[in-house]
N, CA and C of each residue as an Amber inpcrd file, in Angstrom:
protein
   174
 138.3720000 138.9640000-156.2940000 139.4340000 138.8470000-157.2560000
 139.1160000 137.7720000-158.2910000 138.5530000 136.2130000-157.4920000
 138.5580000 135.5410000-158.7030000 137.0680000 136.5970000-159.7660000
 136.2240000 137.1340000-159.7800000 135.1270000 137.3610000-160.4970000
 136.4330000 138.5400000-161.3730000 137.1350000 139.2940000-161.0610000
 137.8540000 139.9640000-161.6560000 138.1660000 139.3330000-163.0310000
 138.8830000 138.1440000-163.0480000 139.8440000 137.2320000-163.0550000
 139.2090000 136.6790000-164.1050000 137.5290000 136.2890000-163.9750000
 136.3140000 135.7010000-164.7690000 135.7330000 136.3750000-165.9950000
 135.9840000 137.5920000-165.6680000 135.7510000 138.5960000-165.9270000
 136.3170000 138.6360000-167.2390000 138.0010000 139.2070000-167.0620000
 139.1550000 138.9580000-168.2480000 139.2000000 138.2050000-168.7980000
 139.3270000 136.6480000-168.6280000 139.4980000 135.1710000-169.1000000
 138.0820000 134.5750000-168.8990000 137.0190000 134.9720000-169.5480000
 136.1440000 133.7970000-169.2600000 136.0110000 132.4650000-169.4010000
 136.8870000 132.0020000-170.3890000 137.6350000 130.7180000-170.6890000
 138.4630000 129.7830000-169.5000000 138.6760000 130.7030000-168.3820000
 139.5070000 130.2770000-167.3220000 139.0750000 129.7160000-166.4340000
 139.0580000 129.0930000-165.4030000 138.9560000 128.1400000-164.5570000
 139.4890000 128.7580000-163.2540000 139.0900000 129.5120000-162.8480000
 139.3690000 130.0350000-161.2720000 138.7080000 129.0940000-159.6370000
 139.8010000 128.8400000-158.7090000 139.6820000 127.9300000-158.0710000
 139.9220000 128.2820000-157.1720000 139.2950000 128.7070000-155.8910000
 139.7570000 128.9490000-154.1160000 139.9870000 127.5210000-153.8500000
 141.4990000 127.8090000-153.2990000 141.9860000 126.3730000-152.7240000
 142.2410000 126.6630000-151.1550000 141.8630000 126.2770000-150.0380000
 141.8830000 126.8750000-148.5770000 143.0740000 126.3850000-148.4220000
 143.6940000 127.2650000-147.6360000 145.3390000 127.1480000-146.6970000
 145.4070000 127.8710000-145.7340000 146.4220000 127.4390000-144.8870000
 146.7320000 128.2210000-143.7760000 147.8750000 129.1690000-143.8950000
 147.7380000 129.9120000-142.3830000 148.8370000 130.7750000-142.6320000
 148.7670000 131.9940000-143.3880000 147.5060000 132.1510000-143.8550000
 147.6260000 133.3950000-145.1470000 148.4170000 133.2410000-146.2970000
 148.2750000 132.4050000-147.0040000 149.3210000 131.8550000-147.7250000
 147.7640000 132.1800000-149.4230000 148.5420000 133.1460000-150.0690000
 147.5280000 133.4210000-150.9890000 149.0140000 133.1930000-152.4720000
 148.4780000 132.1440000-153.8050000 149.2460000 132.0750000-154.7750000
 148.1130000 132.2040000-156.0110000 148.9780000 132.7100000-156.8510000
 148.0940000 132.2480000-158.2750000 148.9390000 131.7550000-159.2030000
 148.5250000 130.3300000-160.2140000 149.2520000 129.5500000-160.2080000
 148.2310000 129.7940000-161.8260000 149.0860000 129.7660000-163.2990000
 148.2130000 129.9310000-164.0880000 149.2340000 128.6100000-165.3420000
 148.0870000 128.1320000-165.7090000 149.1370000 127.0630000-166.4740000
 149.9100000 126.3010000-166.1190000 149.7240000 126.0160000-164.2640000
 150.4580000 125.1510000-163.7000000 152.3120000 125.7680000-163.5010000
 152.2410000 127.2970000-163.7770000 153.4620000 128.0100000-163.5850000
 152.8270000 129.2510000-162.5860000 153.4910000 129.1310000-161.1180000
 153.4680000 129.9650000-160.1310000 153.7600000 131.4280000-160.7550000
 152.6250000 132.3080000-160.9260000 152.7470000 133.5650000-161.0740000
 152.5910000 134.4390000-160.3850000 152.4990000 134.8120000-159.3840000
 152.0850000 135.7990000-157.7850000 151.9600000 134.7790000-156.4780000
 153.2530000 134.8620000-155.7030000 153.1840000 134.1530000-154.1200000
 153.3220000 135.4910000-153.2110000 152.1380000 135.5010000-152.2990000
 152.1030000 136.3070000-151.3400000 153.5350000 136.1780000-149.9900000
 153.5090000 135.3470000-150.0430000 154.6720000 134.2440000-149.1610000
 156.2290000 135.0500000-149.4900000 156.5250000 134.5130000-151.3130000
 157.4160000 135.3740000-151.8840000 157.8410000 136.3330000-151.8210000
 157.0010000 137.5110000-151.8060000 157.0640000 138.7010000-151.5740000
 156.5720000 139.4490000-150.3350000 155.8760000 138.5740000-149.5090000
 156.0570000 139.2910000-148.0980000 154.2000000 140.1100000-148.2160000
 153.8240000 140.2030000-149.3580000 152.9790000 141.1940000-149.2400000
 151.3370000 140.3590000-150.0350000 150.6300000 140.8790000-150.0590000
 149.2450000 140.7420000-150.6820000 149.3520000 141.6140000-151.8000000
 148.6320000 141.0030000-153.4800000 148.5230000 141.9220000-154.5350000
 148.0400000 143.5130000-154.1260000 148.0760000 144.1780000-155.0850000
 147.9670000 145.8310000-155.2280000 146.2680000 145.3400000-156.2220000
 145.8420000 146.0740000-156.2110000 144.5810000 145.9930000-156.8010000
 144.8170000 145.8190000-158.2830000 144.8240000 145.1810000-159.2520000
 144.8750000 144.9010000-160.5500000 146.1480000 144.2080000-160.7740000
 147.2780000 143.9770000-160.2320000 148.3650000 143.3140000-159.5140000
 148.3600000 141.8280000-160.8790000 147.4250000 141.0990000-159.6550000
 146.6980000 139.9020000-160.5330000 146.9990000 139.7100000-161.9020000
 145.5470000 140.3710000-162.4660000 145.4030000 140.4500000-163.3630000
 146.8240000 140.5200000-164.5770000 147.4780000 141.9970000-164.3550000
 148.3070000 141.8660000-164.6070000 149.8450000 140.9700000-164.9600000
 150.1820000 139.9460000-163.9090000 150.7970000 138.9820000-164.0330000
 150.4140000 137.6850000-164.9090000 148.8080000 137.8610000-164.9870000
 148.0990000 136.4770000-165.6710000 148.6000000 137.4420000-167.3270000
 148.1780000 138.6340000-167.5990000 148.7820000 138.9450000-168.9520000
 149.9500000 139.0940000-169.5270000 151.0300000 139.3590000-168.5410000
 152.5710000 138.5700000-168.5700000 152.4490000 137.8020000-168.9240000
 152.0650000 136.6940000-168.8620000 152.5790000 135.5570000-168.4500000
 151.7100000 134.8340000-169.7110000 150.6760000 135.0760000-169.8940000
 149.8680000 134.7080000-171.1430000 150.7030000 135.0870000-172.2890000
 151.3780000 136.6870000-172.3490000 152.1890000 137.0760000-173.5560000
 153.0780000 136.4040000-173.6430000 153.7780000 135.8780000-172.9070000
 155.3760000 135.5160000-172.9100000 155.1800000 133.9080000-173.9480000
């Protein structure tokens, strides 16, 4: 996912941060955009991505 991620934004700064629990977030601009926790579930394949371009438009 992050090479996905590298991929779209090469400008971006993608970071595996280890946790427990299965606890997977992506956090873009220092504003929480996808918590696995939140929603109970793991992204859908392009999921990601998607929320980082929300969230870039807005």
């Amino acid at each position: 996912m992050a090479a996905e991620v590298e991929k779209e934004y090469p400008d971006t700064e993608v970071k595996l941060v280890e946790a427990s629990g299965g606890l997977f977030e992506v956090v873009v601009d220092g504003d929480l955009v996808f918590s696995k926790r939140s929603l109970g579930r793991h992204a859908e394949p392009g999921e990601v991505l998607e929320v980082i371009r929300q969230h870039r438009a807005s």
